[in-house]
C-alpha positions, 0 to 999 in steps of 0.5 A: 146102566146102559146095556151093550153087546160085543159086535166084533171087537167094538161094543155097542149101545143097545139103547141105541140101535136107532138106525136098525129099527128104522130099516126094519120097520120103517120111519113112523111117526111113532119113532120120530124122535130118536131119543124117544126111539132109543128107549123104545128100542130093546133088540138083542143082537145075537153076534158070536153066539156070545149072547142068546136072544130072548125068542118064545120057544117054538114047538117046531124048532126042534124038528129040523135038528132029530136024530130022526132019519126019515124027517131028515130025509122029508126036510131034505126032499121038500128043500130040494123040491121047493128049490126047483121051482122059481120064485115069482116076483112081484110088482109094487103095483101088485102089492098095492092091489093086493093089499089096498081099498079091495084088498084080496081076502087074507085067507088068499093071501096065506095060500099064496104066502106059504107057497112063495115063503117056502121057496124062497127060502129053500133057495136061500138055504141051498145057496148057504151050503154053496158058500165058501168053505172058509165061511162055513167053518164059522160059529156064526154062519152055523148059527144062521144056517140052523135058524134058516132051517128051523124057519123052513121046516116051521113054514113047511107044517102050513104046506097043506093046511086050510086057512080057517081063523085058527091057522090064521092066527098061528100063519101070523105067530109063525111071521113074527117068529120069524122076523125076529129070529132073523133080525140079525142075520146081516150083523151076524154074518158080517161077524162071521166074515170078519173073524174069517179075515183075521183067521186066514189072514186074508185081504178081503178089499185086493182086486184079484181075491177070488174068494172077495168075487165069491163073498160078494156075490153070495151075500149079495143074493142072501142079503137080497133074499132076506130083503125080500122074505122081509117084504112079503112078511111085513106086507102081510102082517101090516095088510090084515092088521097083525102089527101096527098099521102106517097111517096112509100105507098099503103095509109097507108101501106108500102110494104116493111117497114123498121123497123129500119128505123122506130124505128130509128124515133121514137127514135130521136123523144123520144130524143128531148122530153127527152133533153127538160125535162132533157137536155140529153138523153141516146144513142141507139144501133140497130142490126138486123138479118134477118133470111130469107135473112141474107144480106138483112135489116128488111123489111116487108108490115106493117104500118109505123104510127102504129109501130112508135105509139108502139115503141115511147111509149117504147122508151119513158119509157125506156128513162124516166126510163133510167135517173131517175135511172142513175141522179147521172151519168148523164153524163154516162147514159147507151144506150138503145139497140135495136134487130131486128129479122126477121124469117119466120113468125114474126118481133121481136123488143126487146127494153132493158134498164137498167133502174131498172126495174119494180116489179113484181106486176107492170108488171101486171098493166103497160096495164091496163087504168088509171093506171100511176106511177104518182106523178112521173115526166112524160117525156113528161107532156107538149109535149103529151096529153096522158102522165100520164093517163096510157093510152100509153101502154095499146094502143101501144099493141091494134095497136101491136094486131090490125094485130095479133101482139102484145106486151110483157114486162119482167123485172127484179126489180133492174137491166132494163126491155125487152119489145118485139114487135110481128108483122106478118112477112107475108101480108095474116097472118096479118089481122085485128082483130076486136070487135063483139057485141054480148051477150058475150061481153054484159055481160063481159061489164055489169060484177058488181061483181068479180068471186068468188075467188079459191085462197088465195091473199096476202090481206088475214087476218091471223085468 
């Protein structure tokens, strides 16, 4: 019997988070097949706190919950020390060198690990007790926050330790821990919102919600944050050998990526799940040109899993929007067509549909949390947990900008929509672009009233 967990009010196929384990661990050949994927695939996700997921119990996880007063006031020294300083981003160029054919020792790589690892997530947990209160007073944001500390104060006992085997051995445990008790961080916290929406009645989509600017800006950068504690944590743990390695990767980045190779994937994936819910699926033309070297393919150092991520959601909108517009001609629905352009310095995918298009005011929400054209049928409300709380878009663009890319859409009401995917043509130009507590951002976070407005509105009254 096929087992299901209750993510909001929908229930959802475990069997079937196909989607999911593609973003957290990238395309492989391994996951290929989805079907073979979907038996392979046992992720719990913990939503509500209504099912626990199954994590081997750690003997540092109890320390950031004692009654004890002095470790209470050394937790809280080191957070308040470690978000002081600033984290240091990274390059894709560096992580190649870092981790490629002269690869830099794996005890060096611990040493700059521990370090980055605690303040990035210091940062992190000091921007939570800075969200709105209306999110705080939410079981699941609760249970996130004590998840993060749990991993923070587990982190914190590698601070002074030598990286002999045995550390080694435990720094590796302690990575894996803690993926898994994060992986359900976004799914968790949209619950959260969700049951604050309903709670206070709120409309979380208006244009002059101030507590929308303030959701939206928090989960941006924790989002951001949790993309980048993910990338120094696969890294490592793929470069030195502790999970399974992809055949021609640098840990999670390959040198020269094959971007129609990728969008590709993530294409014939969005077909199966698309025939599952409609029994077809529209057809898809790819071209490229490679203006630097007109003879050769689309390639550049990128990560693979990340652009699978953008380009799935796209493909699975425009599929989506492609089918209910053409339901009369089913069997002559129109292609989704695909442009592929290398310059000098960026990649462009142009993602075309005709699929009608959205208007103009929907546009300016399509990246906005929480926002979703339900009651409308969702494509994939079955296969992937996040269909339907207006959470894809929003996070294909965090994984576009995470390497100072990024993700734009134009439509035209009546006819189909171009949505443009930016990524850095050029390692050293792609760099990680990470959150940073500060005053500012405390005070955008904690922002209770909208600006005083300067423009006229359409909601305006005639006198």
């Amino acid at each position: 019997m096929t087992r299901k967990i209750l993510l909001g009010n929908k229930c959802v196929s475990i069997n079937k988070l196909v989607h999911y384990h593609v973003c957290e661990h990238g395309p492989s050949k391994q996951f290929s097949n989805l079907n073979q994927t979907a038996q392979l695939t046992s992720w719990k996700i913990r939503t509500n706190l209504r099912e626990v997921r199954e994590v081997n119990p750690s003997p540092w996880l109890s320390r950031c919950f004692t009654n004890n007063s002095d470790d209470q006031k050394h937790l809280k020294e080191k957070l308040s020390h470690y978000s002081q300083l600033s984290p240091v981003p990274m390059s894709i160029a560096e992580f190649v060198e870092r981790g490629g054919k002269d690869k830099i020792p794996e005890e060096s790589s611990y040493n700059h690990l521990v370090g980055e690892v605690l303040v990035r997530l210091a940062h992190l947990i000091i921007e939570l007790q800075y969200l709105p209160q209306e999110i705080r007073e939410e079981d699941g944001f609760n249970y996130l926050y004590s998840e993060y500390m749990s991993s923070f104060s587990q982190v914190l006992q590698f601070e002074d330790k030598s990286p002999d085997p045995t550390t080694l051995r435990q720094w590796s445990k302690v990575l894996k821990d803690s993926k898994k008790r994060h992986a359900d961080v976004v799914p968790v916290m949209a619950s959260a919102c969700m049951n604050m929406k309903t709670k206070y009645g709120i409309k979380l989509d208006a244009e002059d919600c101030a507590l929308t600017r303030s959701i939206q800006y928090c989960l941006d950068r924790l989002y951001m944050s949790r993309i980048s504690l993910n990338m120094l944590t696969n890294q490592h743990l793929m470069v030195y050998g502790h999970v399974d390695t992809i055949e021609n990767q640098v840990g999670v980045i390959h040198p020269s990526t094959d971007i129609e190779s990728v969008v590709t994937h993530a294409y014939q994936n969005s077909k199966f799940l698309c025939e599952q819910c409609y029994l077809t699926s529209p057809d898809i033309h790819i071209t490229s040109q490679n203006s630097t070297s007109p003879t050769e393919r689309v390639a550049v150092p990128q990560v693979p899993s990340h652009i699978y991520h953008m380009v799935f959601e796209i493909m699975k909108n425009a599929m989506q929007a492609i089918i209910e517009k053409h339901i009369d001609q089913i069997d002559e629905v129109p292609a989704i067509k695909v442009f592929i352009c290398q310059s000098n310095t960026d990649v462009t995918i142009r993602v075309s549909d005709l699929g009608g298009g959205i208007s103009r005011d929907t546009t300016d929400k399509i990246f906005k949390y929480l926002y979703t054209t339900s009651p409308r049928a969702s494509l994939t409300s079955e296969t992937v947990p996040l269909s339907g709380l207006g959470y894809g878009l929003p996070l294909a663009r965090l994984y576009a900008r995470y390497f100072q890319g990024d993700i734009r859409v134009a439509s035209y009401e009546g006819h189909g929509t171009d949505v443009y995917v930016y990524l850095q043509a050029l390692a050293g130009d792609a760099v990680e672009r990470l959150p940073v507590w500060s005053p500012t951002s405390c005070s955008k976070m904690t922002a209770r009233s909208s600006p005083i407005p300067d423009w006229t509105s359409k909601s305006a009254n005639l006198r």
